[in-house]
Phi, psi and omega in degrees: 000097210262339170301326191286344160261352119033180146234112172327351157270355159316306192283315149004294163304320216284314200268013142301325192283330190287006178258348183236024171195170194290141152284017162270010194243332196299152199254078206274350158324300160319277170327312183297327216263311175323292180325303190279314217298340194252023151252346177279309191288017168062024184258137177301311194311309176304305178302336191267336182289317214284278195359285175326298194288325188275341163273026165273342200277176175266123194260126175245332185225162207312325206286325195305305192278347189267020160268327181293294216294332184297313193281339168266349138344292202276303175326290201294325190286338167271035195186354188279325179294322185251335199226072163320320174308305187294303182322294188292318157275024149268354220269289186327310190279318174313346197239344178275328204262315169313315164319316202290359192246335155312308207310299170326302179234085190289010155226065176267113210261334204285298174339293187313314193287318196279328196293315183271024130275334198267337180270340183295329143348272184292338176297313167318312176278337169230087195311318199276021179251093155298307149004279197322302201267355161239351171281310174337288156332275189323287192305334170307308191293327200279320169314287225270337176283325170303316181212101149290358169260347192273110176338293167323309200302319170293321183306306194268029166269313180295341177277323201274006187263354145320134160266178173052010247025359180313132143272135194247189191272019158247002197288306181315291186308329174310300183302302176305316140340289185313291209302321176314324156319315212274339201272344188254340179249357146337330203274296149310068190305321193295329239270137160236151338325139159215030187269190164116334221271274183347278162347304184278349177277333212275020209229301188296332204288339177296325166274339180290318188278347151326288171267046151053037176276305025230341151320282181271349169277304161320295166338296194299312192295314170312307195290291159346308184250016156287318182275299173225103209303344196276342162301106162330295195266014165306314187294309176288299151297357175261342148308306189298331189260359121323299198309000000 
């Protein structure tokens, strides 16, 4: 992930630029690297600026809004444990810029799936939102007949088949589908959306230690952070099978 090394005046620029160009001119590979690194180092504060700075821009097309809904995902998911309040309107926003990127492009599969992670989200952060969790089910279901195959698509599918956040043993064969997708689209450097691959061992590796594999949850935890060394909570579990 070459992004991820970088400098944080990359995106500074690229969205400075973007107030004097189309968000078809945006360097969105970039953004997206910005988006995972300050959710792998867990900092909010980094996620929340790109948040600030990409809903400053004029959103004209679907990949624009389905980046705004990504940074707040990733914001709500790092800040949801202290600030439930905040965590549910980024919850909020994620799932209004995920409409507008649908709205547009209706068979955007990568859109349907963040979008049915961000209301499942907010259905958690909000017990009395009855809604939330089969409108959830649906955009999910409409994601995964668009791309059965699509890495992300499988990734947040496997999540959302957990409970409680636990990955259980069907969660795990979902993740193993994903990581295996994610291992086929490697191939394909340029393509956006392209995150999730860190994500997906390190999430399976999480279930493997569920059931005492500690083996193949190590294996997975490597390959995570061969992809992104900097993930936090990658780290911390290959610490708990070390330590």
């Amino acid at each position: 992930m070459k992004a991820f090394s970088r400098g944080v005046v990359i995106l500074s620029l690229v969205l400075l630029a973007a107030s004097n160009a189309s968000a078809a001119d945006m360097d969105w590979m970039d953004v997206e690297g910005r988006i995972q690194y300050g959710f792998y180092t867990e900092d909010p504060r980094a996620v929340r600026e790109i948040v600030r700075q990409l809903s400053g821009v004029e959103a004209e097309y679907p990949l624009q809004h389905y980046y705004v809904g990504l940074a707040n995902y990733r914001l709500a998911m790092l800040i949801a444990a202290k600030d439930k309040a905040r965590a549910r309107e980024a919850a909020a926003r994620c799932v209004s810029r995920l409409d507008a990127a649908v709205t547009a492009k209706s068979d955007f599969a990568e859109g349907w799936a963040l979008q049915s992670a961000c209301l499942r989200m907010l259905g958690n952060l909000t017990p009395w939102r009855p809604l939330a969790g089969p409108k959830s089910a649906g955009q999910m279901e409409r994601a995964v007949k668009l791309a059965p195959k699509g890495p992300r698509v499988l990734l947040l599918d496997a999540l959302d088949s957990g409970e409680d956040g636990k990955v259980d043993a069907s969660a795990i064969a979902k993740l193993k589908k994903a990581a295996t997708a994610f291992e086929a689209e490697r191939q394909d450097v340029g393509r956006t959306p392209g995150w999730g691959a860190a994500e997906a061992y390190t999430y399976l590796a999480s279930g493997y230690l569920e059931q005492g594999d500690v083996l193949n949850a190590r294996d997975a935890l490597e390959r995570a952070l061969l992809l992104a060394p900097d993930f936090a909570l990658a780290r911390r579990l290959l610490l708990k099978i070390t330590g």
